[in-house]
Biotite code that builds the C-alpha atoms (Angstrom):
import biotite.structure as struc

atoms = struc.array([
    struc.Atom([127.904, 95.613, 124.660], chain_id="A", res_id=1, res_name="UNK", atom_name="CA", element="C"),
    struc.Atom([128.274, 91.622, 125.013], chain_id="A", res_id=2, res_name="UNK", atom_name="CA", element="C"),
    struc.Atom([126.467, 89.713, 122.544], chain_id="A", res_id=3, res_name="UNK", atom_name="CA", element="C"),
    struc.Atom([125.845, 86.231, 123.172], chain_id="A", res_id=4, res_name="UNK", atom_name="CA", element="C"),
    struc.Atom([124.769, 83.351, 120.706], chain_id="A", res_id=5, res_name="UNK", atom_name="CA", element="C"),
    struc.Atom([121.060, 82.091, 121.649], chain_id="A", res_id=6, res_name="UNK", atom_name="CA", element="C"),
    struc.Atom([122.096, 78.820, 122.613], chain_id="A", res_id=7, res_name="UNK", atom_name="CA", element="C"),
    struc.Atom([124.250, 80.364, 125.612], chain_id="A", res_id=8, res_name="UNK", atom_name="CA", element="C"),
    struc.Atom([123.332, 78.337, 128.751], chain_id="A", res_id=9, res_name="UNK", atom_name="CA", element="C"),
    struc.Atom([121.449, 79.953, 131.761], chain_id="A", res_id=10, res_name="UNK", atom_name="CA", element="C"),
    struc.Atom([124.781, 78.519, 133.307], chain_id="A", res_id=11, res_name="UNK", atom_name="CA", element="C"),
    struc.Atom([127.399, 80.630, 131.312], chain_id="A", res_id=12, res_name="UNK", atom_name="CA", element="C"),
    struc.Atom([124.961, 83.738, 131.022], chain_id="A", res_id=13, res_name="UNK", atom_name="CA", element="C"),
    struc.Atom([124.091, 83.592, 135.086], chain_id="A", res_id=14, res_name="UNK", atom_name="CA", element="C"),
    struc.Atom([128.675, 83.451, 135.290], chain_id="A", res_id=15, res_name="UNK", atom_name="CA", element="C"),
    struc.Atom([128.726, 86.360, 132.721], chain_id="A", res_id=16, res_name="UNK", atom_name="CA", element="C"),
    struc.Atom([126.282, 88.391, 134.966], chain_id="A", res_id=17, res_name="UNK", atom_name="CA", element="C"),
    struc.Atom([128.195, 87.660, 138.008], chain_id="A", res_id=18, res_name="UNK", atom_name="CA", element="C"),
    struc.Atom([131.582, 89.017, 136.181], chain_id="A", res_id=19, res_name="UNK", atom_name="CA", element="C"),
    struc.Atom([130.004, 92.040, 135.585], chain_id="A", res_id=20, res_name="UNK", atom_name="CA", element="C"),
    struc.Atom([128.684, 92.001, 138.885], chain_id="A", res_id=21, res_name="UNK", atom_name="CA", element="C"),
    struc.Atom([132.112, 92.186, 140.658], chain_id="A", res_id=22, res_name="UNK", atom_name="CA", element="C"),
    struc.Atom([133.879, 93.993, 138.065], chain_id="A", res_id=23, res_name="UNK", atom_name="CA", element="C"),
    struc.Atom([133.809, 97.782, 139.017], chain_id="A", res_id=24, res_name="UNK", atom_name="CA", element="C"),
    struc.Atom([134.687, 99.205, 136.079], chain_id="A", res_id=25, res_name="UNK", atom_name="CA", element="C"),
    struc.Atom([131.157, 98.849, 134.760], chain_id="A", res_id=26, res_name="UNK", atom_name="CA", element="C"),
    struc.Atom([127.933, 100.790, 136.424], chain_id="A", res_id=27, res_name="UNK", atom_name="CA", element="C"),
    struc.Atom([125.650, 99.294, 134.261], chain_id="A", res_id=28, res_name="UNK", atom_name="CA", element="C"),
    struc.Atom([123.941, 95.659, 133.628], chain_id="A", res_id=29, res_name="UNK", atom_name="CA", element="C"),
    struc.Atom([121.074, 95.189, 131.020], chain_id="A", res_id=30, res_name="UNK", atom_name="CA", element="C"),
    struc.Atom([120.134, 92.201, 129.969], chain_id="A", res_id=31, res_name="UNK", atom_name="CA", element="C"),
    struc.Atom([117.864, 92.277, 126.698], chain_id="A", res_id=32, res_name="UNK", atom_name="CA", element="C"),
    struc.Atom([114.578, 90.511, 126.758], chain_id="A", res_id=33, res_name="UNK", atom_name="CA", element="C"),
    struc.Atom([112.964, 88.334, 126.054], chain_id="A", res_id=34, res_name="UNK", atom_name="CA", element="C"),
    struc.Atom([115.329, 85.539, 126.538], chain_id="A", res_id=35, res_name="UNK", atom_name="CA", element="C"),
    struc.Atom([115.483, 82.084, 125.112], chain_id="A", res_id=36, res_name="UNK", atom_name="CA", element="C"),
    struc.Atom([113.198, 79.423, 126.216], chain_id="A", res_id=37, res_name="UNK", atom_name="CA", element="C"),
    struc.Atom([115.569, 77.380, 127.829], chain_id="A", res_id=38, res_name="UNK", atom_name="CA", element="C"),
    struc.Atom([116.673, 80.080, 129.836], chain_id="A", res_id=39, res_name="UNK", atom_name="CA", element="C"),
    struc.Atom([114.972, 81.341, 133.215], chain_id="A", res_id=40, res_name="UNK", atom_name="CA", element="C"),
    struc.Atom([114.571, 84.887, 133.219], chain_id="A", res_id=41, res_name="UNK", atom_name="CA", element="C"),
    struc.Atom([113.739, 85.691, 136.630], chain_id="A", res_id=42, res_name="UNK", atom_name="CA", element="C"),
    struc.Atom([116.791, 83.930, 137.871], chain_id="A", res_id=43, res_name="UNK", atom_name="CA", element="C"),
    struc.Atom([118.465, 86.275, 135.553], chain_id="A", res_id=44, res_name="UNK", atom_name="CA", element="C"),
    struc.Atom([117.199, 89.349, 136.486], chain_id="A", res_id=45, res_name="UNK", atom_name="CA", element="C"),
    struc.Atom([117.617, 88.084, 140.082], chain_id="A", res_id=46, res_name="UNK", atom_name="CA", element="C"),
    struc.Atom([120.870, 87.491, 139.198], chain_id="A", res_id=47, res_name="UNK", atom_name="CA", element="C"),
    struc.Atom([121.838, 91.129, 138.451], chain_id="A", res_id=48, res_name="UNK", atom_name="CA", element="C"),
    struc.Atom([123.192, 93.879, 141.304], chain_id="A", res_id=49, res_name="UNK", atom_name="CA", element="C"),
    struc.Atom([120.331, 96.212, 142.052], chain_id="A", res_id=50, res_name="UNK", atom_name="CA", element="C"),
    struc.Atom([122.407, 98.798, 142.433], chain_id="A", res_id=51, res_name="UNK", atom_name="CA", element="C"),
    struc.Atom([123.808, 97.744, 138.840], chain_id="A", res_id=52, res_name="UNK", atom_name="CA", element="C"),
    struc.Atom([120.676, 96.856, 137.407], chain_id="A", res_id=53, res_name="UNK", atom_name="CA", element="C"),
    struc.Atom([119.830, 99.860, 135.148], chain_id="A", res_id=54, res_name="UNK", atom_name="CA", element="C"),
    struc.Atom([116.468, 98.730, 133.318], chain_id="A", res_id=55, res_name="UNK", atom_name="CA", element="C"),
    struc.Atom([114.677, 98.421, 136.740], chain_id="A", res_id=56, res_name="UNK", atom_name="CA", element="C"),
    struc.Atom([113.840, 95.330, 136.749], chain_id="A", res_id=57, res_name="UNK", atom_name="CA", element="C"),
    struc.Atom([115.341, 93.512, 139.263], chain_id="A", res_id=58, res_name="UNK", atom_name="CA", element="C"),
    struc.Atom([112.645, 92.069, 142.247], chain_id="A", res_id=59, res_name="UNK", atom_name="CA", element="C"),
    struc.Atom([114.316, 94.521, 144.362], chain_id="A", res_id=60, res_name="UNK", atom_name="CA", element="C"),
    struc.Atom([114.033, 97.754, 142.583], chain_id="A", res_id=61, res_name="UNK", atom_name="CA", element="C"),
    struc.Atom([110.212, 96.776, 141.309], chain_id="A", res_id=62, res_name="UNK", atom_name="CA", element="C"),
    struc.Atom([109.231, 96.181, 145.020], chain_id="A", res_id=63, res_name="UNK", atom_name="CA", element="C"),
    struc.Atom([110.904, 100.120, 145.576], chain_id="A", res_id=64, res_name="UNK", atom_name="CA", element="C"),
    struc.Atom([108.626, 101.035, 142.825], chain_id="A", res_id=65, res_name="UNK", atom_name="CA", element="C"),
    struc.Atom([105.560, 99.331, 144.091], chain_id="A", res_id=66, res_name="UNK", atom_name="CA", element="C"),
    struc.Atom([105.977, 101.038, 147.667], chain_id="A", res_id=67, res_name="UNK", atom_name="CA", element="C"),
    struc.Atom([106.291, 104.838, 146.315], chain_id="A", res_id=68, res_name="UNK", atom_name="CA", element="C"),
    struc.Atom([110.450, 104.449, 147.102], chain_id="A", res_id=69, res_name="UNK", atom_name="CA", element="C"),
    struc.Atom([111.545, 104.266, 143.300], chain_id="A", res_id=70, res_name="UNK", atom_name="CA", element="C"),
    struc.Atom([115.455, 104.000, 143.082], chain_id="A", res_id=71, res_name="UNK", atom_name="CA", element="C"),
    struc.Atom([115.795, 102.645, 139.463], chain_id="A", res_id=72, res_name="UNK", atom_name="CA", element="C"),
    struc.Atom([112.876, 102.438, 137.071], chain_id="A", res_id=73, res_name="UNK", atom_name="CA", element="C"),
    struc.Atom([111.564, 100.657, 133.628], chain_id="A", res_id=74, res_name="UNK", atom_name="CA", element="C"),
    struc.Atom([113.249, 102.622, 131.463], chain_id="A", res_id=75, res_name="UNK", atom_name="CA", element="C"),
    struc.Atom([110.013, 102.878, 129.344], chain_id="A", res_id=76, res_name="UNK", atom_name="CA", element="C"),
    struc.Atom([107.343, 103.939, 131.617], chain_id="A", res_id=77, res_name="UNK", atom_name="CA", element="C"),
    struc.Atom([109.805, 106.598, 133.205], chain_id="A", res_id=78, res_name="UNK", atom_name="CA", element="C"),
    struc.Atom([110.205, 107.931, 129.679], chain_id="A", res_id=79, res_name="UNK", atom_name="CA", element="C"),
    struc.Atom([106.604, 108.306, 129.224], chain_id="A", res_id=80, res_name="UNK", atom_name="CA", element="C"),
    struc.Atom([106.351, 109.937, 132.289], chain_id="A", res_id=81, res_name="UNK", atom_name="CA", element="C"),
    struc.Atom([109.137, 112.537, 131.774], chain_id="A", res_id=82, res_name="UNK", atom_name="CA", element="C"),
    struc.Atom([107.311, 113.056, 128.053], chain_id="A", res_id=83, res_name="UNK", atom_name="CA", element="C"),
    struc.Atom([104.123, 113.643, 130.419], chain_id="A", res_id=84, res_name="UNK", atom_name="CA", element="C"),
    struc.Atom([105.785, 116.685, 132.467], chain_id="A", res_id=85, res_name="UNK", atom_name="CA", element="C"),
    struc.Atom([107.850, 117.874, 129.341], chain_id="A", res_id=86, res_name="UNK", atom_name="CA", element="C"),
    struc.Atom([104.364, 119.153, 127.439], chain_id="A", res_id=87, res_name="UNK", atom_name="CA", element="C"),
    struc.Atom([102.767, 119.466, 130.594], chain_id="A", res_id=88, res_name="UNK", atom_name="CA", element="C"),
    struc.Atom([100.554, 116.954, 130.761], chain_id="A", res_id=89, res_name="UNK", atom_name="CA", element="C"),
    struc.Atom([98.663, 116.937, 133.965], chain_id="A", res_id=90, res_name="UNK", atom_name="CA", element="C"),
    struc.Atom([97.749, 113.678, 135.410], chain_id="A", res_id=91, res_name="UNK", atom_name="CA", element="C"),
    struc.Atom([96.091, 114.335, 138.504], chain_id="A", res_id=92, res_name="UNK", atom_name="CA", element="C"),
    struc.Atom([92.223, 113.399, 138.627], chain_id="A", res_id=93, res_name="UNK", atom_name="CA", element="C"),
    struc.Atom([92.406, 112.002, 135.465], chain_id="A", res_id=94, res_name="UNK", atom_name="CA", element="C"),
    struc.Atom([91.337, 109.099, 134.050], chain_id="A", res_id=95, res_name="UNK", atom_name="CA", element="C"),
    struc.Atom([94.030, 106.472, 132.485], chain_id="A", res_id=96, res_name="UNK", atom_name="CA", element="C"),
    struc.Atom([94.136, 103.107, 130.901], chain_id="A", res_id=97, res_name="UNK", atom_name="CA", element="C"),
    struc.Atom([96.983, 101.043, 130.389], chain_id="A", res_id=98, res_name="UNK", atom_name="CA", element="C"),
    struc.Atom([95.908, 98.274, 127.709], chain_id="A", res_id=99, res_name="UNK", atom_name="CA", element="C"),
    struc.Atom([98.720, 95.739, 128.618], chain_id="A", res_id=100, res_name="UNK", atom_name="CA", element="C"),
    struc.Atom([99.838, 94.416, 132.053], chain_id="A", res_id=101, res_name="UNK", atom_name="CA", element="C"),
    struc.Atom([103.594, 92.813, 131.126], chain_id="A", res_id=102, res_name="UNK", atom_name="CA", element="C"),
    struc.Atom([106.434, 93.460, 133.425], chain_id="A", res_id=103, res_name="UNK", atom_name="CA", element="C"),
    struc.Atom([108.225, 95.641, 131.375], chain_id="A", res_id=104, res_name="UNK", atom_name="CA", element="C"),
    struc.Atom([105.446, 98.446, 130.528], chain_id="A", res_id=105, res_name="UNK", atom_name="CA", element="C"),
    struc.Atom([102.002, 98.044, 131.803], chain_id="A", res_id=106, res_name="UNK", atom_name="CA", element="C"),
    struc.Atom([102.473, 96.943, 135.669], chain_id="A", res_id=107, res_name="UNK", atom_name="CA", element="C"),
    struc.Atom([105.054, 99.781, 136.125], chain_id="A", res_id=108, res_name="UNK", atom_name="CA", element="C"),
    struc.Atom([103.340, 102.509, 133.788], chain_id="A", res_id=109, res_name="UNK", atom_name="CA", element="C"),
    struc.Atom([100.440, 101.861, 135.897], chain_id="A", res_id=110, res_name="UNK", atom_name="CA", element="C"),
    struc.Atom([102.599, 102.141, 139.287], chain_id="A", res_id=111, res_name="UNK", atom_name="CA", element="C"),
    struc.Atom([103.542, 106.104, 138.379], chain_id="A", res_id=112, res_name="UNK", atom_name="CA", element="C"),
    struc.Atom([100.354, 107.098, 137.220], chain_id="A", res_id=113, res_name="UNK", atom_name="CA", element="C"),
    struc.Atom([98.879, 105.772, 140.290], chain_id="A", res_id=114, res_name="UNK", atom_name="CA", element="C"),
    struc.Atom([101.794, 107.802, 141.875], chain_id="A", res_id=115, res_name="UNK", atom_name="CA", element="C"),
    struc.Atom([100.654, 111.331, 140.340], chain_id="A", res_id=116, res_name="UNK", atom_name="CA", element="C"),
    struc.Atom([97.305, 111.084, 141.255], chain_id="A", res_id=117, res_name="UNK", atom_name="CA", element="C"),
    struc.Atom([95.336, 109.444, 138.160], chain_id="A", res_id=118, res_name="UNK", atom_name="CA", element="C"),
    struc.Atom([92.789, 106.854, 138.410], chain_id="A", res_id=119, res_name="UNK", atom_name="CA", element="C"),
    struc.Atom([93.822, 103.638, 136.957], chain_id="A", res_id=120, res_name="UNK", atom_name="CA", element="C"),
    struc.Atom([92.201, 101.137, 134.500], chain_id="A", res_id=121, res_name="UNK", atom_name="CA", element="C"),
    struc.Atom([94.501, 97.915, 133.238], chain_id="A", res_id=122, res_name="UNK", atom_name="CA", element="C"),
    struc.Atom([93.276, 95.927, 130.796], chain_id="A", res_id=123, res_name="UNK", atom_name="CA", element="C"),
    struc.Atom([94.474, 92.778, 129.299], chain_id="A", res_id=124, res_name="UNK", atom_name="CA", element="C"),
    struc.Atom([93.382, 90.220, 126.821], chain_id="A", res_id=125, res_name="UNK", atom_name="CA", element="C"),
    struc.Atom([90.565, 89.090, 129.387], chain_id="A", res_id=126, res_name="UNK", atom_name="CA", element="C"),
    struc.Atom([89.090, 92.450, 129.570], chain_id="A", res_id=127, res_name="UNK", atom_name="CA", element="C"),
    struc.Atom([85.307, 92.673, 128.297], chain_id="A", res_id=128, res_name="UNK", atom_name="CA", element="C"),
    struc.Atom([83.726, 95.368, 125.978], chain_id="A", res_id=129, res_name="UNK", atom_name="CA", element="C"),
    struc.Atom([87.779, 97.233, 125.986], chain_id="A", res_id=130, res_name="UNK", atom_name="CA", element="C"),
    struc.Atom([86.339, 100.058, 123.180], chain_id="A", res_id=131, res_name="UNK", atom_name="CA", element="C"),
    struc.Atom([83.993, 100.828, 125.555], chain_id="A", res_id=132, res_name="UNK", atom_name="CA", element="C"),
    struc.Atom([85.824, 101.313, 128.350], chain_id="A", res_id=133, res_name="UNK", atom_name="CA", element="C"),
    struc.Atom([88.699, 103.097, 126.814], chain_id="A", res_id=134, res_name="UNK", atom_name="CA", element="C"),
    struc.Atom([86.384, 105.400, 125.935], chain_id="A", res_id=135, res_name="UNK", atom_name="CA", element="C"),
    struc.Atom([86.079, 106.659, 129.200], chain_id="A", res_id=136, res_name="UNK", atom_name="CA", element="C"),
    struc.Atom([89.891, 107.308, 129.402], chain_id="A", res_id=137, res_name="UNK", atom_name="CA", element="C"),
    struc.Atom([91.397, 111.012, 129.202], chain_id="A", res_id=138, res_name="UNK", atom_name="CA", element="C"),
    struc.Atom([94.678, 109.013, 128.923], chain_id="A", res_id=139, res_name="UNK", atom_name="CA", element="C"),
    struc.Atom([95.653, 105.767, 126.967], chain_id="A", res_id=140, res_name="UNK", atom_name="CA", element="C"),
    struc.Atom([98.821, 103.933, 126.985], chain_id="A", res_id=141, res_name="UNK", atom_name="CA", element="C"),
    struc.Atom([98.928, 100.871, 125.045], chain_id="A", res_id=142, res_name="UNK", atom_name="CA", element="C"),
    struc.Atom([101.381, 98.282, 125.043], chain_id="A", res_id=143, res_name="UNK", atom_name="CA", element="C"),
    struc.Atom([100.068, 95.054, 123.823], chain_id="A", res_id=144, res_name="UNK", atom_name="CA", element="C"),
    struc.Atom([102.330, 94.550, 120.548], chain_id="A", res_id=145, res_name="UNK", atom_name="CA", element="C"),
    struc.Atom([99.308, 93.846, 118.233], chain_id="A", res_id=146, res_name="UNK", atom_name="CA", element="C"),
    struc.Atom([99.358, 96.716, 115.236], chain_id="A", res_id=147, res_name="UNK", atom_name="CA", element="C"),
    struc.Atom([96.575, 98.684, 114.946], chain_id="A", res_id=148, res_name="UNK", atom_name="CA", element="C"),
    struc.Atom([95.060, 97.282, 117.416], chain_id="A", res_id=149, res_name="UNK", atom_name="CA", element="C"),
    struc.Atom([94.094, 100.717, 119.076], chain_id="A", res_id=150, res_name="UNK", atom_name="CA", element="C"),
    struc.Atom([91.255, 102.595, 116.590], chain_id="A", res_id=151, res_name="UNK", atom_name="CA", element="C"),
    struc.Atom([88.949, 105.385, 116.970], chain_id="A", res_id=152, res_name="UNK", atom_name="CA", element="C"),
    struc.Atom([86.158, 104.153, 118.281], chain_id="A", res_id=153, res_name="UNK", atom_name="CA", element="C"),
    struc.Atom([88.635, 103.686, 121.494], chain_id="A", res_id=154, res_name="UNK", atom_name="CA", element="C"),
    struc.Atom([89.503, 107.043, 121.973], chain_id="A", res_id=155, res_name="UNK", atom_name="CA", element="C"),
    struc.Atom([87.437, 109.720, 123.167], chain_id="A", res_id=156, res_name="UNK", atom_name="CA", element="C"),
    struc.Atom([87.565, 113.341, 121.865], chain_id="A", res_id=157, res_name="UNK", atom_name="CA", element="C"),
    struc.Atom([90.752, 115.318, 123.251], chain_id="A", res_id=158, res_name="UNK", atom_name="CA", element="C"),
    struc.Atom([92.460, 112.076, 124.617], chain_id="A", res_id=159, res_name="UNK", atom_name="CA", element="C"),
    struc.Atom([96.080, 111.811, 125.412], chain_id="A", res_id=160, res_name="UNK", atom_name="CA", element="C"),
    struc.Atom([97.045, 108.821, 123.393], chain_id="A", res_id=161, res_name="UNK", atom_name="CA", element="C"),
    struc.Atom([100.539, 106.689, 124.130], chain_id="A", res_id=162, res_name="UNK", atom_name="CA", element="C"),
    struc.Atom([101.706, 104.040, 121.924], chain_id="A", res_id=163, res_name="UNK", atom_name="CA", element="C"),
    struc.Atom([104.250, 102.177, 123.302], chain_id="A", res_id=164, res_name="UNK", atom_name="CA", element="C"),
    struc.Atom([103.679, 99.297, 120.534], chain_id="A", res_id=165, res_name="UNK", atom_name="CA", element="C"),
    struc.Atom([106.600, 97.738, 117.950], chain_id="A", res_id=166, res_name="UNK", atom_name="CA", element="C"),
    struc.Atom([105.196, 96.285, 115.467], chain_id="A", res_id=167, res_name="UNK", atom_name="CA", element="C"),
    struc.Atom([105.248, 95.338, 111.820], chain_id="A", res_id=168, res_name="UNK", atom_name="CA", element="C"),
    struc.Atom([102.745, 95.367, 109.026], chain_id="A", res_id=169, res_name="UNK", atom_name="CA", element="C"),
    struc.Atom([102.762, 93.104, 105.869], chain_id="A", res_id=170, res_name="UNK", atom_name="CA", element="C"),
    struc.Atom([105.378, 94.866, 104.169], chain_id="A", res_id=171, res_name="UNK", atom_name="CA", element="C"),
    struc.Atom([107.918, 95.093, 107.120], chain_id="A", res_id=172, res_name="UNK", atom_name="CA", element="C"),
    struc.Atom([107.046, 98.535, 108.161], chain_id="A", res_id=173, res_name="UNK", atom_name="CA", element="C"),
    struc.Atom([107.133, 99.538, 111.640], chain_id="A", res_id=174, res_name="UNK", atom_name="CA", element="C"),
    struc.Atom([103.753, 100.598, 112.667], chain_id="A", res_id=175, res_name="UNK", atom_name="CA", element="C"),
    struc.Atom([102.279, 100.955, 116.651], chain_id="A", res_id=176, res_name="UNK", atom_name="CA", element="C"),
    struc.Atom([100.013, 99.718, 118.355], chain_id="A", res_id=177, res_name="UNK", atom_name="CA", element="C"),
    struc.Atom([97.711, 102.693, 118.053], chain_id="A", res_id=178, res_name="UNK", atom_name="CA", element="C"),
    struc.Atom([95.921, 103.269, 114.414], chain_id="A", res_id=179, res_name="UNK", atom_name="CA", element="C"),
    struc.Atom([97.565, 106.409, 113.900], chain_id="A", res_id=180, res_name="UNK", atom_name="CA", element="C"),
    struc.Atom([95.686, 107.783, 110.825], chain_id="A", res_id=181, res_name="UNK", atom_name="CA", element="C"),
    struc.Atom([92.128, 107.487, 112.485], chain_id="A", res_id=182, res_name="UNK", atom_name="CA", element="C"),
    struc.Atom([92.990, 108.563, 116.058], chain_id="A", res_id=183, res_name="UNK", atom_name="CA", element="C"),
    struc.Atom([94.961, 111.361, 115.337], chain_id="A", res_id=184, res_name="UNK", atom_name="CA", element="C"),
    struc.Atom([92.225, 113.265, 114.431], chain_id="A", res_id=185, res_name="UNK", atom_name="CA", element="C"),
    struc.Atom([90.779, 112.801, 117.480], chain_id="A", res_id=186, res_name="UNK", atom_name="CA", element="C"),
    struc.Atom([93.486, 112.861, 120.192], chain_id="A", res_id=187, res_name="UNK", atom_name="CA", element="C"),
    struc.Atom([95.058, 116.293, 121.939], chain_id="A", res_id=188, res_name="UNK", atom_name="CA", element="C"),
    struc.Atom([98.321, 114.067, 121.962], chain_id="A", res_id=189, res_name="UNK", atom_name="CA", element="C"),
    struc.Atom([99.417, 111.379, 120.324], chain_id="A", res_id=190, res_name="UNK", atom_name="CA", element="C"),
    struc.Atom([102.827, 109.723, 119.784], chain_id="A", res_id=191, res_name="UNK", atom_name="CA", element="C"),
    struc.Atom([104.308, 108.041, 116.768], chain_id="A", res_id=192, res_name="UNK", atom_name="CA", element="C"),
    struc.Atom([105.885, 104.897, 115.731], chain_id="A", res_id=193, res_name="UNK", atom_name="CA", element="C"),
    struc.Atom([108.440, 104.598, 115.329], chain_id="A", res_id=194, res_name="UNK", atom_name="CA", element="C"),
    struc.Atom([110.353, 108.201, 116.722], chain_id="A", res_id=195, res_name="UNK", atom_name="CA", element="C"),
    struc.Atom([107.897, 108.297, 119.944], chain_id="A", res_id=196, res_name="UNK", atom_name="CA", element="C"),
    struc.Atom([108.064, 106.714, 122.589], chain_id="A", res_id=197, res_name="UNK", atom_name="CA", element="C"),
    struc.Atom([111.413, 104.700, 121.885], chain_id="A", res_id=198, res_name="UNK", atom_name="CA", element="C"),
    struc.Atom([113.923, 107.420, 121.950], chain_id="A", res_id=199, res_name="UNK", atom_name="CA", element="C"),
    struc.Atom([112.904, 108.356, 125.321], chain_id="A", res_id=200, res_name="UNK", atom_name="CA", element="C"),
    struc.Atom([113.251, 104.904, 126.766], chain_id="A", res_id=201, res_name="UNK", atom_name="CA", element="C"),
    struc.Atom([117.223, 105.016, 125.458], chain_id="A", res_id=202, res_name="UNK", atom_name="CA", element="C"),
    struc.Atom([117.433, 108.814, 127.203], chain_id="A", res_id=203, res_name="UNK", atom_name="CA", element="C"),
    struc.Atom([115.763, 107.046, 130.343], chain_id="A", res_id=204, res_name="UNK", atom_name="CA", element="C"),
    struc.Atom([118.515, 104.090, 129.793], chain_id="A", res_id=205, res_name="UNK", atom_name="CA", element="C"),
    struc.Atom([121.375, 107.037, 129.850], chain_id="A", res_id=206, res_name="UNK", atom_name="CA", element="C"),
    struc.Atom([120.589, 108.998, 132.455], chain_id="A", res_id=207, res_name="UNK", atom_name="CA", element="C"),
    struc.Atom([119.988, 105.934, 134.932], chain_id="A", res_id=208, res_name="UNK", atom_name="CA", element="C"),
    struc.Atom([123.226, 104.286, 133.488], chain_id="A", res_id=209, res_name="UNK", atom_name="CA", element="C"),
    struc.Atom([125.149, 107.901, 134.758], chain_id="A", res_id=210, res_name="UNK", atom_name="CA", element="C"),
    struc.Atom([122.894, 107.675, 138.309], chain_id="A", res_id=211, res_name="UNK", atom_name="CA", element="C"),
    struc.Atom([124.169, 104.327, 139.012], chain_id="A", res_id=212, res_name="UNK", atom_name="CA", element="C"),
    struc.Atom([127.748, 105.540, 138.204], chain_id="A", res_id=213, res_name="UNK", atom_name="CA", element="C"),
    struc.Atom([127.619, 108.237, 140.827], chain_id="A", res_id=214, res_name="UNK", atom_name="CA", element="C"),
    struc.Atom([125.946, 105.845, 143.194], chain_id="A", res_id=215, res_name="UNK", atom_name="CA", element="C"),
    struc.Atom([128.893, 103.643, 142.795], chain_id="A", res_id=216, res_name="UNK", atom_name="CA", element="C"),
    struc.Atom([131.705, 105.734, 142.291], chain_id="A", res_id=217, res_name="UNK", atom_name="CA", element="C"),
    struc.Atom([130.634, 108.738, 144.910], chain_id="A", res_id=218, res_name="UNK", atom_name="CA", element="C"),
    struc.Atom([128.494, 107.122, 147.114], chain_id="A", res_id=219, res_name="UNK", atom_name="CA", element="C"),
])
């Protein structure tokens, strides 16, 4: 791991990229975001060798993901999705929201349920009467980064509840997105902050980090 001070230049971190670019020895580029303000990051991310480019987020590997030809994907929404078939969650027919619509989680996470046959409902800071409509959901995944934001009178009984949300509270404890106390009760599955979602989007990192290995080294 590289770690750069946060007045780097898009120059020198755009030269770094293209180092590890043309270096074979390493499989694997992630660049951790959000960046700096001075610093463009889509020309980063552009920057990066799709077939290196391990988060799945590169244009390139999104566009894959957008026409049902996924090579590499956000390492977060696949890890939700491989929590999904691990308990046997069924998606098909069902009803999902994604509260959220960033780059990272909600565009994807709404991509693969869309792929396994759920109907799907973003919504987004814009989004009128959102209780309500969650309500309607047999799945939620929220990733908006407010804490708490998510209570019970969003969730319907028997609801499969994701919290993809990092948050912290007035005393510097890590809390979700989702109000875990009062929709517990209520949901058939929930996940936890922190110890939920977040270890699966490292295993997700791993195992795409290996892929792109073999790509490169056997392919």
């Amino acid at each position: 791991m590289e770690n750069y001070p946060s007045d780097i230049s898009e120059e020198k971190l755009l030269a770094e990229i293209e180092k590890y670019n043309n270096d074979p020895n390493y499989h694997g580029i992630l660049v951790q975001l959000p960046l700096p303000g001075h610093i463009d990051e889509e020309k980063v991310l552009l920057a990066i060798d799709p077939k290196k480019d391990v988060d799945g987020f590169h244009p390139m590997n999104m566009g894959k993901l957008l026409l049902g030809q996924p090579q590499t994907l956000p390492c977060t929404p696949y890890g939700i999705m491989k929590m999904f078939e691990a308990y046997e969650i069924h998606l098909e027919g069902k009803h999902a929201i994604v509260i959220g619509r960033s780059n990272i989680v909600g565009k994807p996470m709404a991509q693969l349920l869309l792929a396994k046959n759920a109907t799907v409902t973003m919504a987004h800071s814009h989004t009128k009467d959102l209780p309500a409509l969650a309500k309607q959901a047999d799945v939620i995944v929220s990733a908006v980064g407010k804490g708490n934001f998510v209570t019970k009178d969003f969730v319907k009984e028997g609801a499969v509840v994701i919290d993809v949300g990092m948050n912290r509270d007035e005393n510097g404890k890590r809390i979700g997105d989702v109000n875990f106390a009062e929709v517990e009760p209520k949901a058939s599955f929930i996940t936890p902050v922190p110890k939920g979602v977040g270890p699966m989007t490292i295993t997700m990192l791993m195992q795409q980090t290996i892929e792109a290995c073999k790509r490169q080294e056997f392919n």
